[in-house]
C-alpha positions as CSV (number, residue, x, y, z in Angstrom):
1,X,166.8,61.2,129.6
2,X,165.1,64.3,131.1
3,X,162.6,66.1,129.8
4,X,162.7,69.0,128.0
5,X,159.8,71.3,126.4
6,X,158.7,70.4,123.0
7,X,159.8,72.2,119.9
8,X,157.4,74.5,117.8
9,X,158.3,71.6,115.1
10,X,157.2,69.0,117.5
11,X,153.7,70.6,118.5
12,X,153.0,71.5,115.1
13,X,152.9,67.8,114.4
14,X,151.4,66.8,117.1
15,X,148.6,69.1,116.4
16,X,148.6,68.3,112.5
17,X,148.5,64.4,113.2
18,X,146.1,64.8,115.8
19,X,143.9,66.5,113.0
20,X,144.6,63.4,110.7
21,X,143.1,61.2,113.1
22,X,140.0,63.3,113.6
23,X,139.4,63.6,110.2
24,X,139.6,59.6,109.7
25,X,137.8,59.0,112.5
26,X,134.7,61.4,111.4
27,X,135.2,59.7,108.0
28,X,134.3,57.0,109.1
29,X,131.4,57.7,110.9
30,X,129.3,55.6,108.4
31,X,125.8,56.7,110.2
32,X,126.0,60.7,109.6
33,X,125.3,62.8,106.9
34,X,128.0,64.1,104.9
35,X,127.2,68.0,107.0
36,X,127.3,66.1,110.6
37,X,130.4,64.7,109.7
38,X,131.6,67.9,108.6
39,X,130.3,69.4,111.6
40,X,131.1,67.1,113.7
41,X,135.1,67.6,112.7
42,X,135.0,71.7,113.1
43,X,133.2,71.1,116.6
44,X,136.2,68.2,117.5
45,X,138.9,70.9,115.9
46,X,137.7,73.7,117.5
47,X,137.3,72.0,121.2
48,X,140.7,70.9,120.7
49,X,142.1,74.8,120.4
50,X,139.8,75.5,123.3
51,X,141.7,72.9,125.4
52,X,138.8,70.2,125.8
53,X,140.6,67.5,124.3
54,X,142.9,64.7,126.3
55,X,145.5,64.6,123.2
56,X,146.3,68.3,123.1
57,X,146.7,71.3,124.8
58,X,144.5,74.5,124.5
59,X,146.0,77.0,122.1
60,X,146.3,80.5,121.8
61,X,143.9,82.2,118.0
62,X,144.4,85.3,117.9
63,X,144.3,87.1,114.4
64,X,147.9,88.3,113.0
65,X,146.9,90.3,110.2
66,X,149.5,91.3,107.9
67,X,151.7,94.5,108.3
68,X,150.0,96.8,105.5
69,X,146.0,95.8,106.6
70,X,145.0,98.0,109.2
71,X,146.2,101.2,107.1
72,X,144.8,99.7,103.8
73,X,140.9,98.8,106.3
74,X,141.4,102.3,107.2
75,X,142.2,104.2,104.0
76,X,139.2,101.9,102.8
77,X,136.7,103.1,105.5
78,X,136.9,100.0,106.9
79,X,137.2,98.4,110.2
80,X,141.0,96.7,111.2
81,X,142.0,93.3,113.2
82,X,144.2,93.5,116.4
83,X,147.9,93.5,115.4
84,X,149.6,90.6,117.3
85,X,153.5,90.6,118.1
86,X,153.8,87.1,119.4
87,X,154.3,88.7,122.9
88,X,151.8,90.9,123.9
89,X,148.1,89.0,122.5
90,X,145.5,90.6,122.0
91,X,142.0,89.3,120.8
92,X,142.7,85.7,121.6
93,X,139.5,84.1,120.7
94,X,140.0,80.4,121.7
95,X,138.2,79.4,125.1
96,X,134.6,78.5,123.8
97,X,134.4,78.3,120.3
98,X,133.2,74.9,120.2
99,X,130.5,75.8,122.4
100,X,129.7,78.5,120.5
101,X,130.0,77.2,117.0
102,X,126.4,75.5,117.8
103,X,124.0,78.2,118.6
């Protein structure tokens, strides 16, 4: 059979199961505190978004806030996220946020 790219369908699971196996495995991590372990899972999630993990590939976090924000932040005074199309992102934050989710 030859290979062919995987569906959005297919990476959504992979992502999602690899997820369910972090979460069991930090679960189980009998010796830590209830906040390590909790920690320990955003710092394993958010590596894996930056691409520092062997099961999946780095992914693209960009905010895509919804079509009536920026002119309700604005009429509010307020500041507005970067408006995403899905082909032009802007404000992709993944890259280091594991490293910087420990200060």
């Amino acid at each position: 059979m030859k290979p062919t790219e995987y569906t959005e369908e297919e990476v959504r699971d992979q992502f999602l199961n690899y997820i369910r196996e972090m979460v069991d495995e930090w679960d189980a991590a009998n010796n830590k505190t209830t906040k390590e372990k909790l920690n320990g899972l955003a710092f394993t999630i958010l590596a894996a978004i930056d691409g520092n993990s062997p099961d999946v590939p780095s992914f693209i976090l960009a905010p895509f806030p919804h079509e009536d924000d920026k002119q309700y932040k604005i009429d509010n005074g307020e500041n507005y996220y970067p408006d995403n199309n899905g082909i032009d992102v802007k404000c992709d934050i993944a890259g280091d946020l594991h490293e910087k989710f420990y200060k």
